[in-house]
TORKOL-4160 file (C-alpha; in steps of 0.2 Angstrom, whole numbers, padded with zeros to 4 digits, m for minus):
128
<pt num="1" X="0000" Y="0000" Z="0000"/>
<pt num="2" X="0004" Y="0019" Z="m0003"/>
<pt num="3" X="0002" Y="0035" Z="0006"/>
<pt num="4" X="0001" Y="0051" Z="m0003"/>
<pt num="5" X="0000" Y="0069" Z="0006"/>
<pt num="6" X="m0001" Y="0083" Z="m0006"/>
<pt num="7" X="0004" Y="0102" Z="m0001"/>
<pt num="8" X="0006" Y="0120" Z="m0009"/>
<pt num="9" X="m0012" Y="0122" Z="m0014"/>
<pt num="10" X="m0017" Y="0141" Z="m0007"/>
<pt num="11" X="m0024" Y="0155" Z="m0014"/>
<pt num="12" X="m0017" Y="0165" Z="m0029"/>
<pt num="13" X="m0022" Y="0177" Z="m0041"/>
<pt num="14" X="m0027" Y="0177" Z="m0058"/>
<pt num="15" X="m0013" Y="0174" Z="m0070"/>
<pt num="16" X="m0002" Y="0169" Z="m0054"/>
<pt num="17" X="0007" Y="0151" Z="m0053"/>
<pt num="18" X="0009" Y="0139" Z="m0039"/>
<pt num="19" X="0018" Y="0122" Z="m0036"/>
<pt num="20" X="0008" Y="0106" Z="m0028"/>
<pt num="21" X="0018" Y="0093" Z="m0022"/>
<pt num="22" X="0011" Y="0075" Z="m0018"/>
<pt num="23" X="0025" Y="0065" Z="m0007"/>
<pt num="24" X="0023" Y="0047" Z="m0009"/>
<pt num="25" X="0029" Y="0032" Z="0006"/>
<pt num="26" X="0027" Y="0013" Z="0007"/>
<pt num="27" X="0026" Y="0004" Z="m0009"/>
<pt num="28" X="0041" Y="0006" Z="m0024"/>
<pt num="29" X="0035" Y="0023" Z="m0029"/>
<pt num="30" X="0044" Y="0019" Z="m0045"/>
<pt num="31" X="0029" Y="0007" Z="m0050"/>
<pt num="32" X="0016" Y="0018" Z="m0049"/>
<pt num="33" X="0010" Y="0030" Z="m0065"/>
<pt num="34" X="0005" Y="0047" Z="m0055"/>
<pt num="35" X="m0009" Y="0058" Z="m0060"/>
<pt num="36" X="m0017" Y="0072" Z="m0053"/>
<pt num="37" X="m0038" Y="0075" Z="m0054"/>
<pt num="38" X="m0048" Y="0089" Z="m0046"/>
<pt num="39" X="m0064" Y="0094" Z="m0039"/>
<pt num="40" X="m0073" Y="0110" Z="m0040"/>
<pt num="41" X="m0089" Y="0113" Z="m0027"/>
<pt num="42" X="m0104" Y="0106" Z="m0033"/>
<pt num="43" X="m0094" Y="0097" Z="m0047"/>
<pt num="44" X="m0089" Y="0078" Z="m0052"/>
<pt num="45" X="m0069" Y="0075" Z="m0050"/>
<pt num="46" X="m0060" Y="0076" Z="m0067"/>
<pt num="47" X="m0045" Y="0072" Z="m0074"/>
<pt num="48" X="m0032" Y="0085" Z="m0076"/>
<pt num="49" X="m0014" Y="0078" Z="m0077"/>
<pt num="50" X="m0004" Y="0059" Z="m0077"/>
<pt num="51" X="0014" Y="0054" Z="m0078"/>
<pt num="52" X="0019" Y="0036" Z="m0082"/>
<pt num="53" X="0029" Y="0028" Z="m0068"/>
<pt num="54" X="0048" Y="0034" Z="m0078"/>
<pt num="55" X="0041" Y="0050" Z="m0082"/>
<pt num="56" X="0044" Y="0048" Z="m0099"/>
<pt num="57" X="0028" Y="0050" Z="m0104"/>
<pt num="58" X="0013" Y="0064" Z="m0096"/>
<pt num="59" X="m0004" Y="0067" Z="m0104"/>
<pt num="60" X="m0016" Y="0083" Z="m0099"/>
<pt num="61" X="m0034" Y="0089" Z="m0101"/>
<pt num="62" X="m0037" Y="0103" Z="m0113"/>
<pt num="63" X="m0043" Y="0112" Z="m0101"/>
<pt num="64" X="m0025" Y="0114" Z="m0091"/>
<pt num="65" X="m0014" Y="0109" Z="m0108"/>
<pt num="66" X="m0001" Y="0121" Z="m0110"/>
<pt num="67" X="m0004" Y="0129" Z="m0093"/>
<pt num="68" X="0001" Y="0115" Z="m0082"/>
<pt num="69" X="0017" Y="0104" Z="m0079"/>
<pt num="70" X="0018" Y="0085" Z="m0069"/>
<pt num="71" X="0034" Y="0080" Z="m0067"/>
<pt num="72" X="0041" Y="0067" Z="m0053"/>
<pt num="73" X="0057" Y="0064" Z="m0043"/>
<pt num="74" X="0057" Y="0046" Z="m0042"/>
<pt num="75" X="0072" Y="0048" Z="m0029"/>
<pt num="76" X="0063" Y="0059" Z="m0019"/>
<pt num="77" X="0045" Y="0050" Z="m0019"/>
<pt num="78" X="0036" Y="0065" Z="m0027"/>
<pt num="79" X="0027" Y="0070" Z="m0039"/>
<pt num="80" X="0024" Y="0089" Z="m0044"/>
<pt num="81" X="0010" Y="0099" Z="m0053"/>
<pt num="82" X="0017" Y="0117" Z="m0059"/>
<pt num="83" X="0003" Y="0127" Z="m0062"/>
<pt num="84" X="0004" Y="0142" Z="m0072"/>
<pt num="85" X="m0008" Y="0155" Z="m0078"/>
<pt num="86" X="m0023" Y="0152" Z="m0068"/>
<pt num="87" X="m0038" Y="0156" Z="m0070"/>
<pt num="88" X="m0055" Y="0158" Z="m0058"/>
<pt num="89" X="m0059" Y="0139" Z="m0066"/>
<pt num="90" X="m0045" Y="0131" Z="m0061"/>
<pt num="91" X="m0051" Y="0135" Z="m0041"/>
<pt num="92" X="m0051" Y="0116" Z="m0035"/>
<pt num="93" X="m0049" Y="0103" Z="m0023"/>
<pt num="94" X="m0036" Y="0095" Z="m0029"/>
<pt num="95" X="m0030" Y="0076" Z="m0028"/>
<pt num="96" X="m0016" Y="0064" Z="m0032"/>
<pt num="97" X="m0018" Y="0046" Z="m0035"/>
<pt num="98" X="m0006" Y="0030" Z="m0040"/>
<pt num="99" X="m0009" Y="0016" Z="m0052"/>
<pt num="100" X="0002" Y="0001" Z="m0047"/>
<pt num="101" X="0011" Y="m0003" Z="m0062"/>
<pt num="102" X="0024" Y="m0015" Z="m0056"/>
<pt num="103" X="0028" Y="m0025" Z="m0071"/>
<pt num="104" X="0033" Y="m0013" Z="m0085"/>
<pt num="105" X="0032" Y="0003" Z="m0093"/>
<pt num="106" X="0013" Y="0007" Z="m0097"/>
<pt num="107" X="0002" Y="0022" Z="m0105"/>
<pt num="108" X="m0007" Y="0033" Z="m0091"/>
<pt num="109" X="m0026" Y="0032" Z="m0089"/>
<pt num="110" X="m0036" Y="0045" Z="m0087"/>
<pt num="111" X="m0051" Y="0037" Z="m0079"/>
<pt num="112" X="m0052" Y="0038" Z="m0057"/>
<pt num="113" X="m0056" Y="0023" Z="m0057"/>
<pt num="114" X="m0040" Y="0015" Z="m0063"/>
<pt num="115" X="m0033" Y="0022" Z="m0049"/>
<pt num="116" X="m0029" Y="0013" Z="m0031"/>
<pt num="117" X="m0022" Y="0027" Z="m0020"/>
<pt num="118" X="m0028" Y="0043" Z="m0016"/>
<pt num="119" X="m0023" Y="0058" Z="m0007"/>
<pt num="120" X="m0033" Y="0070" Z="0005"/>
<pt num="121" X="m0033" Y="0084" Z="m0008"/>
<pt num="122" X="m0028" Y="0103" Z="m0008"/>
<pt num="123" X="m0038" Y="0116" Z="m0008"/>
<pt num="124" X="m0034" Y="0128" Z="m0025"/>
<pt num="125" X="m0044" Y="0145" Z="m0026"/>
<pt num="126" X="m0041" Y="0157" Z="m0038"/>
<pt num="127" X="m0048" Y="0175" Z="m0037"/>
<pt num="128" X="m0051" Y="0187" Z="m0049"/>
């Protein structure tokens, strides 16, 4: 099994940038494709962002494509989402999750459900 606690969420203006983190422990964190969904009030959890377990491959949403960056540190357990240019939309909960991939290299899914581990979520606001 595998524990994820995300931080950096906060409050940030229009157009402004911030960093989540998502730090992994238990299980070989190397095994696990990473992805990143999020949850506005009132709204179903969606998709935003996934990393394959080398981080040689990442797919986004079109809503955060171009915007947003996931990246990992497979040394340090972690998985990042760099999130630039925000907008009053992007305001979320946001969570991490892990697919357990332990026997090679495979493409990232986008569906929750494909997902055994989640996070607790940070709270994203953007103002206007």
């Amino acid at each position: 099994q595998v524990q994820l606690v995300e931080s950096g969420g906060g409050l940030v203006q229009a157009g402004g940038s911030l960093r989540l983190s998502c730090a992994a422990s238990g299980r070989t964190f190397s095994r696990y494709n990473m992805g990143w969904f999020r949850q506005a009030s009132g709204k179903e959890r969606d998709f935003a962002a996934a990393i394959t377990r080398s981080g040689s491959s990442t797919y986004y949403s079109d809503s955060v494509k171009g915007r947003f960056t996931i990246s990992r540190d497979n040394a340090k357990n972690t998985v990042y989402l760099q999130m630039n240019s925000l907008k009053p939309e992007d305001t979320a909960i946001y969570y991490c999750a892990a697919d357990y991939r332990p026997f090679q290299e495979a493409p990232v899914l986008l569906s929750e459900s494909a997902y055994d581990y989640w996070g607790q979520g940070t709270q994203v606001t953007v103002s206007s």
